[in-house]
mmCIF file as gemmi writes it, N, C-alpha and C atoms, coordinates in Angstrom:
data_model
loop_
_atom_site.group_PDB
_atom_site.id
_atom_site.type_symbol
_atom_site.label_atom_id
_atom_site.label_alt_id
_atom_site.label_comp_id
_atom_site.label_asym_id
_atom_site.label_entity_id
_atom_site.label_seq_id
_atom_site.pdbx_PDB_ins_code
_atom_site.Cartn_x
_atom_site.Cartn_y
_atom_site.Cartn_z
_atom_site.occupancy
_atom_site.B_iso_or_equiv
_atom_site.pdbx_formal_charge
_atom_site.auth_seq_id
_atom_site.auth_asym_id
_atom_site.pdbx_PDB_model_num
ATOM 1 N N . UNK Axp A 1 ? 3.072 30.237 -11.869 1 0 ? 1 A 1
ATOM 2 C CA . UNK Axp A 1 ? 4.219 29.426 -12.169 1 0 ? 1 A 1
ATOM 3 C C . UNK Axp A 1 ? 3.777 27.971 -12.314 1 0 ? 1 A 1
ATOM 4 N N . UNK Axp A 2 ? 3.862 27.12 -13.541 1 0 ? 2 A 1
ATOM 5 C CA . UNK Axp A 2 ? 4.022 26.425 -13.501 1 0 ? 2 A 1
ATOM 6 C C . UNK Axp A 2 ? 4.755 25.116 -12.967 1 0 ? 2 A 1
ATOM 7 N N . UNK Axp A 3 ? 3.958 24.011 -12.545 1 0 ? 3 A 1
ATOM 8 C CA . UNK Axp A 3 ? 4.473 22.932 -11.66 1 0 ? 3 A 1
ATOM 9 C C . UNK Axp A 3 ? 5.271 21.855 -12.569 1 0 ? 3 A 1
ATOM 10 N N . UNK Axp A 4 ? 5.961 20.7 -12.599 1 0 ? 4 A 1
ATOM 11 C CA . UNK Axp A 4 ? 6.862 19.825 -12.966 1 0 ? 4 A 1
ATOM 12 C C . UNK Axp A 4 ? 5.424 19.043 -13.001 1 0 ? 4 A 1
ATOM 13 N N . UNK Axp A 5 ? 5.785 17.757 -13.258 1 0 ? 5 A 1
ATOM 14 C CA . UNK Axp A 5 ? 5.073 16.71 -13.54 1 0 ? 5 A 1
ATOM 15 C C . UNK Axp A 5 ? 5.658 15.916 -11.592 1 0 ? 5 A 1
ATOM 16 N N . UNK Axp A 6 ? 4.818 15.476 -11.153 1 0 ? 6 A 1
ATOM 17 C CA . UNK Axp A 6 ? 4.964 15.166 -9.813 1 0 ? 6 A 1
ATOM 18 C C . UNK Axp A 6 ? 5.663 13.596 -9.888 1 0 ? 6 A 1
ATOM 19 N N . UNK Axp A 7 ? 6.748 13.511 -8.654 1 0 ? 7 A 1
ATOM 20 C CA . UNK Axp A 7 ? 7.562 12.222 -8.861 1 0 ? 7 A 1
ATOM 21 C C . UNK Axp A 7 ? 6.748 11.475 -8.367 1 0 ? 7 A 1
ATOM 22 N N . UNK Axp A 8 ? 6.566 10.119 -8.833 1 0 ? 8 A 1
ATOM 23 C CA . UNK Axp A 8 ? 5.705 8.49 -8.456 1 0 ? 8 A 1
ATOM 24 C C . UNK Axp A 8 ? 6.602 7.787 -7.466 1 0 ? 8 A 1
ATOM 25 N N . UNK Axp A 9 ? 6.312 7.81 -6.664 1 0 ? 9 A 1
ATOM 26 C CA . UNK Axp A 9 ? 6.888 6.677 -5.98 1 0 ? 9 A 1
ATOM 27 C C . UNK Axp A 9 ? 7.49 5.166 -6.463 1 0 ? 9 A 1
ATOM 28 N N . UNK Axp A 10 ? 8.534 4.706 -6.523 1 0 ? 10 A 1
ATOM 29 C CA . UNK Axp A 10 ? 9.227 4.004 -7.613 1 0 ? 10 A 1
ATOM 30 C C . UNK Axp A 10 ? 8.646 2.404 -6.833 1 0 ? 10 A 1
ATOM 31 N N . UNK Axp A 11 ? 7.789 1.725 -7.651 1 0 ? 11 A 1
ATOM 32 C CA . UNK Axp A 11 ? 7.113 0.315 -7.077 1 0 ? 11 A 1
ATOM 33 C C . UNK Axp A 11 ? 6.579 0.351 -6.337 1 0 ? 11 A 1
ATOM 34 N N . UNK Axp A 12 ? 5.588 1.64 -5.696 1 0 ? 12 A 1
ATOM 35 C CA . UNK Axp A 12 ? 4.765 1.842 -4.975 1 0 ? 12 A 1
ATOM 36 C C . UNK Axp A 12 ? 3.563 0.351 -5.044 1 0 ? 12 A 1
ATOM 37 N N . UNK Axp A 13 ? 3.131 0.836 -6.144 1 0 ? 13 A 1
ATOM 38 C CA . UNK Axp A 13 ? 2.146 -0.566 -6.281 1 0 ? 13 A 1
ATOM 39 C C . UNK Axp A 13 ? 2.325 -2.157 -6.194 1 0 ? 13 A 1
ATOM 40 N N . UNK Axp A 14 ? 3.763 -2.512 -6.408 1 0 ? 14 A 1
ATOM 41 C CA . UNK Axp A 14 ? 3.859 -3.465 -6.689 1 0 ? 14 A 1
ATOM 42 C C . UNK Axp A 14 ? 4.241 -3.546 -5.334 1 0 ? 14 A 1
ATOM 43 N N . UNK Axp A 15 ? 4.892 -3.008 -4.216 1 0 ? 15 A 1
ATOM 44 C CA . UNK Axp A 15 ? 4.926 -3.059 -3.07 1 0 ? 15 A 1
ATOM 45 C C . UNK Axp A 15 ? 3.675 -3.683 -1.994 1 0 ? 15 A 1
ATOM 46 N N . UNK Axp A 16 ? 2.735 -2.536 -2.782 1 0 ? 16 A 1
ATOM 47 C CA . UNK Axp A 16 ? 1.575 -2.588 -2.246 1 0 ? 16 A 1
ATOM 48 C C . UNK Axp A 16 ? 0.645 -4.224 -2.12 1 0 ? 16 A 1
ATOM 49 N N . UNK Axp A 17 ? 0.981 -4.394 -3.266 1 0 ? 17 A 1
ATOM 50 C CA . UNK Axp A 17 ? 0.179 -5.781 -3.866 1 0 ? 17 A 1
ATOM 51 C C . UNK Axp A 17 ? 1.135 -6.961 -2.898 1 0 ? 17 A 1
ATOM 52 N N . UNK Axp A 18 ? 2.66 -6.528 -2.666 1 0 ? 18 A 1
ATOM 53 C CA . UNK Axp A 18 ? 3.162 -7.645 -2.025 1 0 ? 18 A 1
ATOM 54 C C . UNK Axp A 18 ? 2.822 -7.785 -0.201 1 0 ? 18 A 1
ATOM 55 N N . UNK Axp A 19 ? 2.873 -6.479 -0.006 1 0 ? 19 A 1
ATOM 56 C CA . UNK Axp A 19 ? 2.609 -6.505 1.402 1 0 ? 19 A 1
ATOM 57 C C . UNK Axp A 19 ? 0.766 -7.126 1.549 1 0 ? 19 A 1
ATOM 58 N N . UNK Axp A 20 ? -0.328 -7.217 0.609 1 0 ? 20 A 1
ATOM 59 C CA . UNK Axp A 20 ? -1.538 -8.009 0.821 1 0 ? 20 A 1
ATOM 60 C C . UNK Axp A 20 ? -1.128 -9.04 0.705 1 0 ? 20 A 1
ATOM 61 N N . UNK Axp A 21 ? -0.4 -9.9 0.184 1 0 ? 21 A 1
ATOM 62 C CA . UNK Axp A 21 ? -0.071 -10.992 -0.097 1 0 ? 21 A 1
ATOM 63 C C . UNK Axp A 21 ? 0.528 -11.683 0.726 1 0 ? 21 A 1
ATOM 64 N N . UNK Axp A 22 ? 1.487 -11.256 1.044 1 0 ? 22 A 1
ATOM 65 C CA . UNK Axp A 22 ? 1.99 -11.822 2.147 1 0 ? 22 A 1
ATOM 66 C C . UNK Axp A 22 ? 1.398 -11.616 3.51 1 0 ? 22 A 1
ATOM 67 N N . UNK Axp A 23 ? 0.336 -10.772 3.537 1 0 ? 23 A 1
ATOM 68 C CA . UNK Axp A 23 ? -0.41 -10.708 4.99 1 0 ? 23 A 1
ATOM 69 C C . UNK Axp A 23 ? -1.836 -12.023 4.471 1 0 ? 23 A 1
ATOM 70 N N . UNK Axp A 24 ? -1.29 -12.079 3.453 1 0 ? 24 A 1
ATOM 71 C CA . UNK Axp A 24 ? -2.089 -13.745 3.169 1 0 ? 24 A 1
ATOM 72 C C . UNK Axp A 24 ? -3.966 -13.025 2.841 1 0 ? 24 A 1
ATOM 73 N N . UNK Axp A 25 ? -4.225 -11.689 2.61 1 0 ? 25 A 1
ATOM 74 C CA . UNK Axp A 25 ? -5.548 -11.577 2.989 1 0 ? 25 A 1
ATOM 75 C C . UNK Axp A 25 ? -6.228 -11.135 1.317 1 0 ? 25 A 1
ATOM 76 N N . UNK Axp A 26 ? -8.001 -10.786 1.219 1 0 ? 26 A 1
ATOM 77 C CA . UNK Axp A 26 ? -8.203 -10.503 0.044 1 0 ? 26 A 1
ATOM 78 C C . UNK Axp A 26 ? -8.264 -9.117 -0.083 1 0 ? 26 A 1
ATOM 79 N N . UNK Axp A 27 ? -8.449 -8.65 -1.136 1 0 ? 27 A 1
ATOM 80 C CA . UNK Axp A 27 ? -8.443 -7.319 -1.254 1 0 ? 27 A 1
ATOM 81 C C . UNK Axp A 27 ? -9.856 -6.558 -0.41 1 0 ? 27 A 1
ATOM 82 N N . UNK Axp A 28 ? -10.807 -7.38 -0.217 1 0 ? 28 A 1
ATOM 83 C CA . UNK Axp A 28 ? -11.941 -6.841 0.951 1 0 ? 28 A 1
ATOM 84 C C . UNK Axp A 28 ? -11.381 -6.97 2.373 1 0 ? 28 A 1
ATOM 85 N N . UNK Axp A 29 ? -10.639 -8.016 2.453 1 0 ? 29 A 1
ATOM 86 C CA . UNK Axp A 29 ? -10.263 -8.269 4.216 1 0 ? 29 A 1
ATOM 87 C C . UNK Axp A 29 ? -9.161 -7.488 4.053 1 0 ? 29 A 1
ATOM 88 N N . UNK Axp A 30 ? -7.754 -6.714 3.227 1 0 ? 30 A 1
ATOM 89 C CA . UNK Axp A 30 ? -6.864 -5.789 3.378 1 0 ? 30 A 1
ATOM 90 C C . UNK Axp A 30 ? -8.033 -4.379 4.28 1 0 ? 30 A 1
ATOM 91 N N . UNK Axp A 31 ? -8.918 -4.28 2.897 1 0 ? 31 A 1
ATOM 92 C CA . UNK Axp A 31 ? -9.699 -3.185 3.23 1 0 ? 31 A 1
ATOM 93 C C . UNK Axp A 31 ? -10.175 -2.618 4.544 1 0 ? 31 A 1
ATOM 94 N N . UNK Axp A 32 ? -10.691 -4.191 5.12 1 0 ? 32 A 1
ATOM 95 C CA . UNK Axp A 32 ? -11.057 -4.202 6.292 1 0 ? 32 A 1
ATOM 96 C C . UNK Axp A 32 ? -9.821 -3.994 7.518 1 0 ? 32 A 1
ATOM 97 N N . UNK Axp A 33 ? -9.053 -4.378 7.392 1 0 ? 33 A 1
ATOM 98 C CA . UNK Axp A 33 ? -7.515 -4.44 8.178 1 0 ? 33 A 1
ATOM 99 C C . UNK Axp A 33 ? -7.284 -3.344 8.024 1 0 ? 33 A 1
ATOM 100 N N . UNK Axp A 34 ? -7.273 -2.548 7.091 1 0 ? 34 A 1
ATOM 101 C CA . UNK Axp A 34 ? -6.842 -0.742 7.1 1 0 ? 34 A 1
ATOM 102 C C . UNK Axp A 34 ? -7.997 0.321 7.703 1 0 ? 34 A 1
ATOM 103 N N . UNK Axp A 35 ? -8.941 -0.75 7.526 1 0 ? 35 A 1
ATOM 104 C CA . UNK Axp A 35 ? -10.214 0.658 8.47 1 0 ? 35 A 1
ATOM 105 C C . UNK Axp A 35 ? -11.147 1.56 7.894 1 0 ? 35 A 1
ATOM 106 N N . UNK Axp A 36 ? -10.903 0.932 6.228 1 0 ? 36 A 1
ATOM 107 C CA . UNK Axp A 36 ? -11.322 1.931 5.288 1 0 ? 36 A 1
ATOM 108 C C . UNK Axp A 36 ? -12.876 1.345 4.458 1 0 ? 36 A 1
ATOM 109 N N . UNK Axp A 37 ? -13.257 0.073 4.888 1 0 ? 37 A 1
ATOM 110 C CA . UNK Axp A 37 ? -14.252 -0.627 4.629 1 0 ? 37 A 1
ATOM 111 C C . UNK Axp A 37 ? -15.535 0.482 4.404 1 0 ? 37 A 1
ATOM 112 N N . UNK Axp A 38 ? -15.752 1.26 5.178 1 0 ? 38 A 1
ATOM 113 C CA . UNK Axp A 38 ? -17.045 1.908 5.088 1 0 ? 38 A 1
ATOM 114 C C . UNK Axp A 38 ? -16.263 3.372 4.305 1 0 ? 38 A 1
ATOM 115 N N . UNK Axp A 39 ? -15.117 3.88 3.68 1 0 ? 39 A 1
ATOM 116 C CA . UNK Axp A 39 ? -14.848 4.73 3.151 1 0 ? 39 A 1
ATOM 117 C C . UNK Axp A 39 ? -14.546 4.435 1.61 1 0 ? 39 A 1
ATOM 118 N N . UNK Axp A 40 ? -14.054 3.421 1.621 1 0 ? 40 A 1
ATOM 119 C CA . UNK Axp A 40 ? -14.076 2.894 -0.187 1 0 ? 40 A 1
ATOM 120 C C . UNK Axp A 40 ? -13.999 1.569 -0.394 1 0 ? 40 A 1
ATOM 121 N N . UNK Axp A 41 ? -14.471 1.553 -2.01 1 0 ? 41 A 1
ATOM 122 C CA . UNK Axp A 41 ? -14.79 0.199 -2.16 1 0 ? 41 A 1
ATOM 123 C C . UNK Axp A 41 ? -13.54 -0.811 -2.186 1 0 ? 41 A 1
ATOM 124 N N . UNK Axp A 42 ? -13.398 -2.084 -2.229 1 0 ? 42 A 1
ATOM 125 C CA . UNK Axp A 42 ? -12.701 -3.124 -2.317 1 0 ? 42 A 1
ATOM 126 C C . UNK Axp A 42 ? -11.306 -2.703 -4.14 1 0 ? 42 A 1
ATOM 127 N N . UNK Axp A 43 ? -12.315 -2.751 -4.906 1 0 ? 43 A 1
ATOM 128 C CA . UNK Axp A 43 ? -11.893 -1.78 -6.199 1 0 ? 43 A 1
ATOM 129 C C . UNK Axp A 43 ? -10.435 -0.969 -6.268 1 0 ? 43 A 1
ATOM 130 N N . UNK Axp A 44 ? -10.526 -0.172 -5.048 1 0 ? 44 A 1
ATOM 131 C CA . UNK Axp A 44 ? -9.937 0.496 -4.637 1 0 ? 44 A 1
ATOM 132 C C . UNK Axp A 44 ? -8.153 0.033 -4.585 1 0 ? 44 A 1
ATOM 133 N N . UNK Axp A 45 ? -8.38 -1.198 -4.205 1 0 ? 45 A 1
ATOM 134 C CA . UNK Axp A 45 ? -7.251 -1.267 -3.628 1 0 ? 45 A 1
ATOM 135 C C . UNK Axp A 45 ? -6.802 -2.25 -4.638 1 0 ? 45 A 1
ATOM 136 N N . UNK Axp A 46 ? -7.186 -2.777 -5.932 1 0 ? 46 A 1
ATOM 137 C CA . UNK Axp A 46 ? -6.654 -3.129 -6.841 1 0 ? 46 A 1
ATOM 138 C C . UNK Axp A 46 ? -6.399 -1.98 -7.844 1 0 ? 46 A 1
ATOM 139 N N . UNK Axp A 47 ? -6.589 -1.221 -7.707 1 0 ? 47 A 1
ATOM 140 C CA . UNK Axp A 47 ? -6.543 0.56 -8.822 1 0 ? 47 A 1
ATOM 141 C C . UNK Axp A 47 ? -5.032 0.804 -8.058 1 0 ? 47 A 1
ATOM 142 N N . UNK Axp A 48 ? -5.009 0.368 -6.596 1 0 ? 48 A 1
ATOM 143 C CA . UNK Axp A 48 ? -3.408 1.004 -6.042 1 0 ? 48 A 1
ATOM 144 C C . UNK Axp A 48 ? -2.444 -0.104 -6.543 1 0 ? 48 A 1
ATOM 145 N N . UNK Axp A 49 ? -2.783 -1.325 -6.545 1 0 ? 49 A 1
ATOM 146 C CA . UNK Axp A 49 ? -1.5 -2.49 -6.848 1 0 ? 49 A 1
ATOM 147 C C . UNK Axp A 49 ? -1.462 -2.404 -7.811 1 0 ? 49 A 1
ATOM 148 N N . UNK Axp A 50 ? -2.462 -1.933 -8.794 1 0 ? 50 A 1
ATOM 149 C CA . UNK Axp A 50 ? -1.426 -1.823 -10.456 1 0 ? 50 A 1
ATOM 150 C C . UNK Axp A 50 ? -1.218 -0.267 -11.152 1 0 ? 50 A 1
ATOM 151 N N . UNK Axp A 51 ? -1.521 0.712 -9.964 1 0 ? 51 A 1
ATOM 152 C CA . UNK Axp A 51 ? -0.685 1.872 -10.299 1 0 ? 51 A 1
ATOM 153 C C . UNK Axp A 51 ? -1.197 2.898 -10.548 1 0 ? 51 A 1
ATOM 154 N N . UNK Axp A 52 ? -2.698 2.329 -11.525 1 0 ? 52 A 1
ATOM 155 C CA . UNK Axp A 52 ? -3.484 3.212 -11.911 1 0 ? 52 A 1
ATOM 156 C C . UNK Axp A 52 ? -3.877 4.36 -11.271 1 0 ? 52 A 1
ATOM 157 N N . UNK Axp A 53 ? -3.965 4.367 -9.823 1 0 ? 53 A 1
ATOM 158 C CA . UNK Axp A 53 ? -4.214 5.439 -8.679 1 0 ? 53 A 1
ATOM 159 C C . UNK Axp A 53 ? -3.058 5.265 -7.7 1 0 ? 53 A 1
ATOM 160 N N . UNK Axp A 54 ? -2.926 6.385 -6.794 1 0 ? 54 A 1
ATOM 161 C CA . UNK Axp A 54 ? -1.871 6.47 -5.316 1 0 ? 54 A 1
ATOM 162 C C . UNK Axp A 54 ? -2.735 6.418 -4.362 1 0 ? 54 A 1
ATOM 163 N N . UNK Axp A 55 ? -2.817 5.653 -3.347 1 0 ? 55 A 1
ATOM 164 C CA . UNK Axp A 55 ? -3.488 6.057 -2.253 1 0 ? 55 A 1
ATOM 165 C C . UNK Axp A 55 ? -3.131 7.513 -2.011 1 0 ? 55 A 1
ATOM 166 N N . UNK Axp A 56 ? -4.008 7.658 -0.812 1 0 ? 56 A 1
ATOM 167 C CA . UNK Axp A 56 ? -3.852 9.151 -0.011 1 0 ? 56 A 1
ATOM 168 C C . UNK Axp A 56 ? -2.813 8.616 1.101 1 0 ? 56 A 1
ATOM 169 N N . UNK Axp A 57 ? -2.094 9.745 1.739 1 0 ? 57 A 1
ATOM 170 C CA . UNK Axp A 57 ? -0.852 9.41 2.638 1 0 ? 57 A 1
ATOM 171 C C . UNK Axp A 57 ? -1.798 8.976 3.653 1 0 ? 57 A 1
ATOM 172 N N . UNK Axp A 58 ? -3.128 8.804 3.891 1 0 ? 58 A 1
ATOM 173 C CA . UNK Axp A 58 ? -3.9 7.875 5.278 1 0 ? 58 A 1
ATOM 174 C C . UNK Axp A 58 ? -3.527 6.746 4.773 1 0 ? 58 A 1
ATOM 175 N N . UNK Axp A 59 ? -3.563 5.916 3.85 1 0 ? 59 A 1
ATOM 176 C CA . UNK Axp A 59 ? -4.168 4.954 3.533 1 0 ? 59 A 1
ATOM 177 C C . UNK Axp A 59 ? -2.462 4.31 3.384 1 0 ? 59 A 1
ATOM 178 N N . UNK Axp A 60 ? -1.609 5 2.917 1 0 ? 60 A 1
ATOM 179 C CA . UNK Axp A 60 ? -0.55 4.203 2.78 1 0 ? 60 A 1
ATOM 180 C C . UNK Axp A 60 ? 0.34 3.909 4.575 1 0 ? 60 A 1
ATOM 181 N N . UNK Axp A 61 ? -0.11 5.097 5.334 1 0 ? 61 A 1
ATOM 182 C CA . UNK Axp A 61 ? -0.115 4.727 7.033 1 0 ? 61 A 1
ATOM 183 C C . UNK Axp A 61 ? -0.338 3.617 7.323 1 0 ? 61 A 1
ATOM 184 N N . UNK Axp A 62 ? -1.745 3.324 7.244 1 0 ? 62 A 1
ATOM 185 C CA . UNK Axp A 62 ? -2.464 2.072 7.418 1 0 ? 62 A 1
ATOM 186 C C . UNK Axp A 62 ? -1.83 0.729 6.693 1 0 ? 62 A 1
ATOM 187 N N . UNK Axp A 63 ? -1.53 1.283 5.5 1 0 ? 63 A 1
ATOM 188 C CA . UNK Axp A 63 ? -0.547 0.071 5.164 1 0 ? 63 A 1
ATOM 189 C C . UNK Axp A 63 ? 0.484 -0.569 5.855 1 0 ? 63 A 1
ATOM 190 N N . UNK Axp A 64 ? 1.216 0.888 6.246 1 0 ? 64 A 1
ATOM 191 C CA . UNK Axp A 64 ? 2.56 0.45 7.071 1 0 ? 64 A 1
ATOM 192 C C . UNK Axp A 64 ? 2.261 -0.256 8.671 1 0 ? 64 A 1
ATOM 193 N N . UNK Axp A 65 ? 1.272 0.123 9.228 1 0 ? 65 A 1
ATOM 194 C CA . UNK Axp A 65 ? 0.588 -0.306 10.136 1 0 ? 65 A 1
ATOM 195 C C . UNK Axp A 65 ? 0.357 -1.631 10.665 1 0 ? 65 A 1
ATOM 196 N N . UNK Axp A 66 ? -0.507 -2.015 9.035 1 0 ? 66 A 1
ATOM 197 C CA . UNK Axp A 66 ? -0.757 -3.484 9 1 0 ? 66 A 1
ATOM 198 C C . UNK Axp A 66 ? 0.715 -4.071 8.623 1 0 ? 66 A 1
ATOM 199 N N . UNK Axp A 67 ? 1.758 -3.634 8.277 1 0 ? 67 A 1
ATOM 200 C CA . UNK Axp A 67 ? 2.649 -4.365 7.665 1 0 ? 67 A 1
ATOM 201 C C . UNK Axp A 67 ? 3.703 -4.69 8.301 1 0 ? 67 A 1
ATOM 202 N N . UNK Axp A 68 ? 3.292 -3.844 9.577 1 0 ? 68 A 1
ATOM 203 C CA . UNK Axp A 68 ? 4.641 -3.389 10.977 1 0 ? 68 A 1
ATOM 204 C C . UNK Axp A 68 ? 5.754 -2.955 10.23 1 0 ? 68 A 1
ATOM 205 N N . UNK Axp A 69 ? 6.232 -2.098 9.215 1 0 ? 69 A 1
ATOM 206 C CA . UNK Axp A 69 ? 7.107 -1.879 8.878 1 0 ? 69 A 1
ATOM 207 C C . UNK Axp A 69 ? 6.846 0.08 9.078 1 0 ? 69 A 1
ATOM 208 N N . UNK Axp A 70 ? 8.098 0.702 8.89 1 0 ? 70 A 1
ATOM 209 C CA . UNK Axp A 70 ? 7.906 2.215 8.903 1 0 ? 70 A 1
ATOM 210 C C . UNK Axp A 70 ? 7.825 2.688 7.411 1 0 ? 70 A 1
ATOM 211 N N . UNK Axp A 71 ? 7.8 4.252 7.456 1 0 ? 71 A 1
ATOM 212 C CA . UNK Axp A 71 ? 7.377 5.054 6.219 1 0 ? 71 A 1
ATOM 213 C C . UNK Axp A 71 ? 8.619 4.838 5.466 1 0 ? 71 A 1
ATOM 214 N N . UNK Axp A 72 ? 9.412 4.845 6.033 1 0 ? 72 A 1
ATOM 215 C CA . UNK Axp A 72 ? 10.903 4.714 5.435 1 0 ? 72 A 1
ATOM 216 C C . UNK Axp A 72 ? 11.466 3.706 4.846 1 0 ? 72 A 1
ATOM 217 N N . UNK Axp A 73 ? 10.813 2.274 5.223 1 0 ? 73 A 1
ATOM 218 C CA . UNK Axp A 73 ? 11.157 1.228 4.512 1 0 ? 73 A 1
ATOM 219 C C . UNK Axp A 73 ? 10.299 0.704 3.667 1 0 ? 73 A 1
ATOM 220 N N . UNK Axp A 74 ? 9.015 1.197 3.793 1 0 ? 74 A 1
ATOM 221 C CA . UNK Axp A 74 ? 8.097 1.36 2.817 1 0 ? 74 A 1
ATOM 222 C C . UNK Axp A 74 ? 8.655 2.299 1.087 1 0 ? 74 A 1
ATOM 223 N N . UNK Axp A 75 ? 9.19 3.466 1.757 1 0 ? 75 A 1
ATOM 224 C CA . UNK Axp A 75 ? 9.799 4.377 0.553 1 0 ? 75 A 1
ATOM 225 C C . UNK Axp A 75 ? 10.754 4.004 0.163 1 0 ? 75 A 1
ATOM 226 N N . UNK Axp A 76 ? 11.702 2.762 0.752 1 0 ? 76 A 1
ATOM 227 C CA . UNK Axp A 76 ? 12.805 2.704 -0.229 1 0 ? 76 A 1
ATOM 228 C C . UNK Axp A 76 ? 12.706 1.686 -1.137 1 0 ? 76 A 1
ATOM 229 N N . UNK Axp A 77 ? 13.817 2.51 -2.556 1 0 ? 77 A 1
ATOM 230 C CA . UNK Axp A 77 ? 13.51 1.517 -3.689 1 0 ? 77 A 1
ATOM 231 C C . UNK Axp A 77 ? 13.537 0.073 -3.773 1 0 ? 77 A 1
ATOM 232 N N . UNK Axp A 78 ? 14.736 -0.203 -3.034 1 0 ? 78 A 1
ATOM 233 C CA . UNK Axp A 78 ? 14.777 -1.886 -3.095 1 0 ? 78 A 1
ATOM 234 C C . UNK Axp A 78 ? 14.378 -3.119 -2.416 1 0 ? 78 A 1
ATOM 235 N N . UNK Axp A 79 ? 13.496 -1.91 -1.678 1 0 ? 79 A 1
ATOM 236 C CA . UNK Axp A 79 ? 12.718 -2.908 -0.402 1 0 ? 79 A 1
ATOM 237 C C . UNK Axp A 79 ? 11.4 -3.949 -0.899 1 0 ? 79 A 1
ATOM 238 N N . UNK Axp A 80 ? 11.682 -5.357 -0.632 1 0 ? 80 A 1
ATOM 239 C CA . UNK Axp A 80 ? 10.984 -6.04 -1.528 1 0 ? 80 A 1
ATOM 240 C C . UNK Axp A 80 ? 10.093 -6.727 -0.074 1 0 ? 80 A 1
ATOM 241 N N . UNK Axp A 81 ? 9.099 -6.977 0.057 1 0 ? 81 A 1
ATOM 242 C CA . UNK Axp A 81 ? 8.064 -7.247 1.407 1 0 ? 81 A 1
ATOM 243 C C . UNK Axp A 81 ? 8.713 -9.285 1.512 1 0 ? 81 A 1
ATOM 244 N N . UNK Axp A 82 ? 8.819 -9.568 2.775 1 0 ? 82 A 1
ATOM 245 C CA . UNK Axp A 82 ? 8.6 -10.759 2.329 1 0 ? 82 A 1
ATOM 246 C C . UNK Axp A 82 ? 7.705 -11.034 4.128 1 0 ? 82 A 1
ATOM 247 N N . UNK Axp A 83 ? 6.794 -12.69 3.464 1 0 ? 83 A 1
ATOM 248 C CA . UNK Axp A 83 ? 6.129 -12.929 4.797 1 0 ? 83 A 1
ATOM 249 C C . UNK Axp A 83 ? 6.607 -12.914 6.223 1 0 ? 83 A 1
ATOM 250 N N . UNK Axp A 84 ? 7.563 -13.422 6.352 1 0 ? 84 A 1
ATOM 251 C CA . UNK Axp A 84 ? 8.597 -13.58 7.725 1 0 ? 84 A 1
ATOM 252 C C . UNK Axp A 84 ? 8.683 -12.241 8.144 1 0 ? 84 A 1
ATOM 253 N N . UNK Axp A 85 ? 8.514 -11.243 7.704 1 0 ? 85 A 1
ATOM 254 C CA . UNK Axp A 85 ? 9.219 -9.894 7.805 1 0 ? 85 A 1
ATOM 255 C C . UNK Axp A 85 ? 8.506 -8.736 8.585 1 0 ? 85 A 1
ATOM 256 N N . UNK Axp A 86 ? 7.083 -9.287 7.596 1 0 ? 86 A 1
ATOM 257 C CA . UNK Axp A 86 ? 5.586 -8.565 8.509 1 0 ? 86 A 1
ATOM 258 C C . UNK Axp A 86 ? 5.312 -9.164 9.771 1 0 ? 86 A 1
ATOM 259 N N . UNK Axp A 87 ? 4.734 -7.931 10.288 1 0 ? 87 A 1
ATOM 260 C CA . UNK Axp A 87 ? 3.601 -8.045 11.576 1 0 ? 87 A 1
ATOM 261 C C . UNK Axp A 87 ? 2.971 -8.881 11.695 1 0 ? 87 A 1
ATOM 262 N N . UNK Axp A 88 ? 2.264 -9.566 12.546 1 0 ? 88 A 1
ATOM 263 C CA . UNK Axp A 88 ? 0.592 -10.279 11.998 1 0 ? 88 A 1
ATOM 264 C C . UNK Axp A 88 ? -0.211 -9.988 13.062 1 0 ? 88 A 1
C-alpha cells in the first residue's frame, strides 16, 4: 500500500532559525548548545533553517531544551519565538 506524501511541519525552519537568533548564538555555538558538535557538522543546522532538511525528533528536543519552551509550542502554527520568551 502505498503512502501519502508526508505532512511538513508548517515554519518549522523559520522557527528554527528564530529560536538561534534570539538565543543570540552562531550556528557552531547552537550546535554546541544542542550536544550535537561531535555528531554533525555546523552545515547542518543551516540545511534545517531554510527547510531543505528536518532535523531528527533528537535534535528538535534539544531545540526545545535550549529554548525552554515545550513540543507543543514549538508545533504550533502561530507561534513566533521572541528573545524575552526563551530560557538562557
Amino acid at each position: 500500500m502505498a503512502r501519502g506524501a508526508r505532512v511538513r511541519p508548517e515554519r518549522l525552519a523559520e522557527k528554527l532559525l528564530q529560536i538561534r537568533l534570539a538565543l543570540g548564538l552562531s550556528q557552531s555555538e547552537l550546535l554546541r548548545r544542542l550536544g550535537f558538535e561531535d555528531l554533525m557538522d555546523y552545515r547542518r543546522i543551516s540545511e534545517f533553517e531554510r527547510g531543505t532538511t528536518e532535523p531528527h525528533l533528537s535534535v528538535l528536543l534539544q531545540y526545545t531544551r535550549a529554548a525552554g519552551v515545550t513540543w507543543k509550542i514549538l508545533s504550533m502554527m502561530n507561534w513566533t519565538c521572541r528573545r524575552d520568551y526563551l530560557a538562557r
